[in-house]
N, C-alpha and C positions, 0 to 999 in steps of 0.2 A: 148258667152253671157250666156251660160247655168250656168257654173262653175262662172261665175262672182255673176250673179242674188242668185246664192244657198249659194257663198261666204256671200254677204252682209247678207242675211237673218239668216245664221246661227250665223254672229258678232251681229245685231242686239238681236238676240234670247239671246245671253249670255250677252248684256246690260239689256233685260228685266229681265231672273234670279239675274242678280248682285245688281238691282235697284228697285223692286218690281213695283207699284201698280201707286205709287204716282210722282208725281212732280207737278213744279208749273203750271203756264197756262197762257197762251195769255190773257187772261180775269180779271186777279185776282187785279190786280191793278187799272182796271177802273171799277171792285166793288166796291174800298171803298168811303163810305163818304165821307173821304178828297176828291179824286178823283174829286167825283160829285159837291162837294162845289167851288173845283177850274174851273172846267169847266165852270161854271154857271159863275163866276166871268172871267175868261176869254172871252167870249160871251157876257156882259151886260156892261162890266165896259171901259171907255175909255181907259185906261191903261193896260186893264188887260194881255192883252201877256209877258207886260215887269215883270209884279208883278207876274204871274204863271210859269215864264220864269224858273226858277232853278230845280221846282218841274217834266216838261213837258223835260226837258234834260234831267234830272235823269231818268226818263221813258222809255225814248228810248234809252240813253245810258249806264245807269248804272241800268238796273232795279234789281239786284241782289242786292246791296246793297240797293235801294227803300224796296225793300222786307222786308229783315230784319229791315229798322226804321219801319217800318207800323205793323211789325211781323206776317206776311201773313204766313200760313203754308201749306206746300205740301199737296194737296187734290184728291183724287180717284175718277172717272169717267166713270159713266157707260158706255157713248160711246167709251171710250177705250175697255172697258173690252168688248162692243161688236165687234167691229170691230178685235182685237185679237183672240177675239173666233170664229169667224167668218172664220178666219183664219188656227186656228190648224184644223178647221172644214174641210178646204180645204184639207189641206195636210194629213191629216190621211185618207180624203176618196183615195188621189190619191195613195198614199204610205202606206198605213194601219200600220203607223209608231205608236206603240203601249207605247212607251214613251207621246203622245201627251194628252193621255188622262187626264192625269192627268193635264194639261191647261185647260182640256176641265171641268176636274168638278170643278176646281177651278174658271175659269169664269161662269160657269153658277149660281154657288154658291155666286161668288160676284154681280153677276145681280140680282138676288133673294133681297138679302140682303139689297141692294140700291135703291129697286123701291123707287117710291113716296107714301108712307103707306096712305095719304090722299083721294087716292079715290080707291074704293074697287076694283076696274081692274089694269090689270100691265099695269103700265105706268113709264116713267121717265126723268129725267131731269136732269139739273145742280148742283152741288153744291156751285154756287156761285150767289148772286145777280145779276139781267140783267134790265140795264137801257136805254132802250129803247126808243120809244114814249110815255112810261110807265112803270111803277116798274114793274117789275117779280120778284117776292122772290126766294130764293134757295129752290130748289127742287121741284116749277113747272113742271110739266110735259111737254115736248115740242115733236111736230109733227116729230120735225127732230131728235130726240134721240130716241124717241118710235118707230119710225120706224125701222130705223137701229136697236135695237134690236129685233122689229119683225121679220125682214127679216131674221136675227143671229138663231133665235128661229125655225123658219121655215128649216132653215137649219139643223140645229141640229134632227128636227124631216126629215129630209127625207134622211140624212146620217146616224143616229142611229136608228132610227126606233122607238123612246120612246115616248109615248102618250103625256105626261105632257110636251112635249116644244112645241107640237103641242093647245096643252087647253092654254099654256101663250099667244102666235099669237092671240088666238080667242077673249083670254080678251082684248090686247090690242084695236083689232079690233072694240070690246065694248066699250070701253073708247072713240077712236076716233067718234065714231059716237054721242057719248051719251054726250059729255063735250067741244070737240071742237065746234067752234061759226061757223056758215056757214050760210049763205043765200039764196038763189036761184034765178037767173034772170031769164031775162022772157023768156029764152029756156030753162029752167029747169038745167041748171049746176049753178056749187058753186066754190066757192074756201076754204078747210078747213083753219081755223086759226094756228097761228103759237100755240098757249097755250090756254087754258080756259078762263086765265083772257081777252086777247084782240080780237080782229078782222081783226087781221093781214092781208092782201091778197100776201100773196110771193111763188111765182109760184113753187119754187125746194120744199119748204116743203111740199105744197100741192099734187107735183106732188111725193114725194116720202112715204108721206101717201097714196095716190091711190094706187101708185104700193105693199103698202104690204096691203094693206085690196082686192086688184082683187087677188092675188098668196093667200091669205089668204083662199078666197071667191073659189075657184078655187079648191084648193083641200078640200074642204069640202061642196062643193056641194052648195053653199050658194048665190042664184042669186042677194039679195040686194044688197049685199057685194059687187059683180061685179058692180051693176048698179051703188053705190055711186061712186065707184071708176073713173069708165066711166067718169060720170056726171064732178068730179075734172078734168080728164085729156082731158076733152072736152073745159072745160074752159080756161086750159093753152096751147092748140092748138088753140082756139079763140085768143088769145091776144097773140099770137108769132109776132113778126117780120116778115116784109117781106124776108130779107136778110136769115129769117131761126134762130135770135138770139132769146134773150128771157131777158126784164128790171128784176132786182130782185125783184122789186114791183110791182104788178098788180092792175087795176081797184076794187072799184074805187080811191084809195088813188091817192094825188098829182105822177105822175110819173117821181120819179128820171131816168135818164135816165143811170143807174148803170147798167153793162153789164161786168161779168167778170168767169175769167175761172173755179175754181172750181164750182160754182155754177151752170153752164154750164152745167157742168160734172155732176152732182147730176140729175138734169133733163135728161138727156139725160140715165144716169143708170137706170134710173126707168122707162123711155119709152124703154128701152132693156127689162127690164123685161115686164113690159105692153105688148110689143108686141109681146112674147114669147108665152102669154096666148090668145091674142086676136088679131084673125085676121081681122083687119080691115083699109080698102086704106088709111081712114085719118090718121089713125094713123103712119102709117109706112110712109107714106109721111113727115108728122111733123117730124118723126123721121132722115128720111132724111136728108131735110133741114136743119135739129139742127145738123148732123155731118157734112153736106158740111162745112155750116158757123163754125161750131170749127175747123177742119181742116184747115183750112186756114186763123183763125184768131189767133192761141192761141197760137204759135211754131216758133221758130228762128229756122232758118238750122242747127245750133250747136244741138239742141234737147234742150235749155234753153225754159221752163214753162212759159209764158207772163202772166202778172197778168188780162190785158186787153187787146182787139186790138189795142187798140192804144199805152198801154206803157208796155214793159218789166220787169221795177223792179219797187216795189218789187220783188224779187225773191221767190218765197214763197214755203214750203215744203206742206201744203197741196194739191196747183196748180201741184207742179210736182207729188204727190201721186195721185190725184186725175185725172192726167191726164192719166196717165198710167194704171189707174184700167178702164179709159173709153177707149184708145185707144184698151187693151186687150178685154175688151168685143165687141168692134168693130169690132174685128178681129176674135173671134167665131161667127158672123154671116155671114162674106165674108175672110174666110181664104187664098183664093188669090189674095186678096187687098193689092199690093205689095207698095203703098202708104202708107197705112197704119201700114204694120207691118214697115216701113221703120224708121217710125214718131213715132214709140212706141217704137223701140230698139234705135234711138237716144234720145232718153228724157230720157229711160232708162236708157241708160250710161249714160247721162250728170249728170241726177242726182246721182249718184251711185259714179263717180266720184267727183262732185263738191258740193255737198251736205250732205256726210256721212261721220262722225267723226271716228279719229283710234279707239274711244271706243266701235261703231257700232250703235249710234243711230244721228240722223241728224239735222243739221241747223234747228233753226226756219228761218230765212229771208236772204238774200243778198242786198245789196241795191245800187242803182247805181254810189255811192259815193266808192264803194269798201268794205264799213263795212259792217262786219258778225255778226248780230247777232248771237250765240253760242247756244242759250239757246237752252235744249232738252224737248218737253211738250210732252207729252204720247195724249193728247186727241186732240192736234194739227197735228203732225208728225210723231211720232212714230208708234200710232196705223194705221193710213192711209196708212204707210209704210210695215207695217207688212201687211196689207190686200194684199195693191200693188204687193210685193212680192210673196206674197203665191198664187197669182190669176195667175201670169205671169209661177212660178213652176207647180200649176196645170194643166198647157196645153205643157208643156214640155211632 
């Protein structure tokens, strides 16, 4: 498995030199206007499936050519560029592989470059419109990109030792406090918002804003930091499931009853970390019960990624990235959990086999009709893969 896992990462590596920065995205097409204008008219109009019918098959099955009539252009993302740096981050600490640096100052350089110039702390976001229960413009700052480059930045300062990635962590930390919408019930926890403009309450972003303002708060000494963090992750151990799972919406919004594996996996990463800093029974109980219930709900015996417990495909390359960067951290906390590394080295291979192109970068979807989507997106699958990888290398 070793020589397999170092194979794929080093094909991937030479897609990411060969292709730079950009590609398209899972997203880019249900930004535009048209987009939004036919949706609406699908949803109000008696007819409207049949009348949006051409435009909604183009989407799913030819969005390449969608692309070019709309003339959508390949776009750079910071969560890519964190999650890769994140990455060489790893493997330069394990290997002191001294070719990586220069990834390492090119992404930090293009993080820089891309915050959100609009509010005076590092923060960042999308570059693409997000329509929601509400507009978000491009370039919003969102909970779940600024973290993921906090945590990126935190890394950076305690494998390099350089002050200034440690001062961007601290601004971010300032941002979240100072711009996200939060409220407080009447035990005193909150749930942070997804962005400044809304009120979101969605349990994985909240919970992975906590986990970098406590590792924030933690190594610099800084008990609010801790408290806020607490406070969030008190609220999404409040509204978990009995089973142990977690809805992607939380109180008080209408509760979909949305339950699915990457997002899973994001909560459950950040109460690894949470619980690395803080010892405390609630917490690591939640955390428990958040891997019994993915353990046994998220995984085919083959090692195929389940989108939800209840259904299989889509097949999704974030789900198999994201499962595997959870099952390995699972497995640094009980490395004789032979269930566990069992369930990580088959999803591994599954994906690795059924998932990753001779070019070295992977599937966006499978679907259970047989069709592959093909498309490669950096801030979908690729960079997720890259972490995957490089997390799985690291403990080799």
């Amino acid at each position: 498995m070793k020589s397999k896992v170092q194979a794929s990462f080093l094909s991937l590596k030479a897609w990411y030199d060969y292709n730079g920065d950009k590609t398209y995205d899972v997203c880019d097409i249900g930004a535009t206007k048209f987009y939004i204008i036919l949706s609406d008219v699908q949803k109000k109009n008696r007819l409207g499936n049949y009348l949006t019918y051409p435009f909604f098959y183009f989407k799913q099955n030819q969005s390449d050519l969608l692309r070019k009539i709309l003339r959508l252009k390949k776009q750079e993302y910071p969560q890519a560029y964190a999650k890769i740096l994140r990455s060489f981050l790893l493997l330069y600490h394990k290997f002191n592989e001294r070719s990586y640096i220069k990834y390492i100052d090119h992404l930090t350089g293009k993080l820089i470059a891309n915050r959100s110039y609009q509010y005076k702390d590092y923060c960042w976001g999308q570059p693409y419109d997000w329509y929601s229960r509400k507009y978000i413009p491009a370039g919003t700052p969102r909970a779940t990109v600024t973290s993921q480059v906090t945590h990126t930045f935190l890394d950076a300062y305690e494998i390099l030792g350089v002050e200034k990635y440690l001062n961007f962590a601290v601004s971010s930390c300032r941002f979240f406090l100072d711009h996200l919408n939060y409220t407080f019930d009447e035990d005193g926890d909150f749930c942070f918002s997804y962005t400044p403009l809304d009120d979101y309450h969605i349990h994985n972003a909240g919970a992975m804003v906590a986990s970098a303002i406590i590792r924030t708060g933690k190594i610099i000494g800084d008990k609010k930091l801790i408290d806020y963090g607490k406070r969030n992750i008190n609220f999404i151990i409040k509204y978990q499931n009995g089973d142990g799972s977690w809805y992607y919406w939380a109180p008080p919004f209408k509760i979909i009853k949305r339950i699915d594996n990457y997002h899973t996996g994001f909560i459950l990463e950040s109460l690894y970390a949470v619980n690395n800093i803080i010892k405390e029974r609630k917490y690591s109980e939640s955390y428990n019960k958040g891997v019994k219930f993915y353990i046994h709900n998220f995984f085919e015996s083959n090692g195929a990624s389940k989108m939800t417990p209840e259904k299989i495909y889509p097949i999704d390359i974030q789900s198999c990235a994201q499962s595997i960067i959870t099952l390995t951290l699972l497995l640094i906390n009980d490395p004789l959990n032979r269930q566990i590394e069992k369930t990580r080295d088959q999803v591994l291979s599954w994906t690795l086999d059924n998932m990753q192109k001779s070019d070295g970068s992977f599937y966006y979807r499978i679907y259970k009709s047989g069709k592959i989507d093909k498309n490669s997106y950096i801030r979908w699958g690729e960079s997720w893969m890259f972490h995957a990888l490089s997390l799985v290398m690291s403990r080799y």
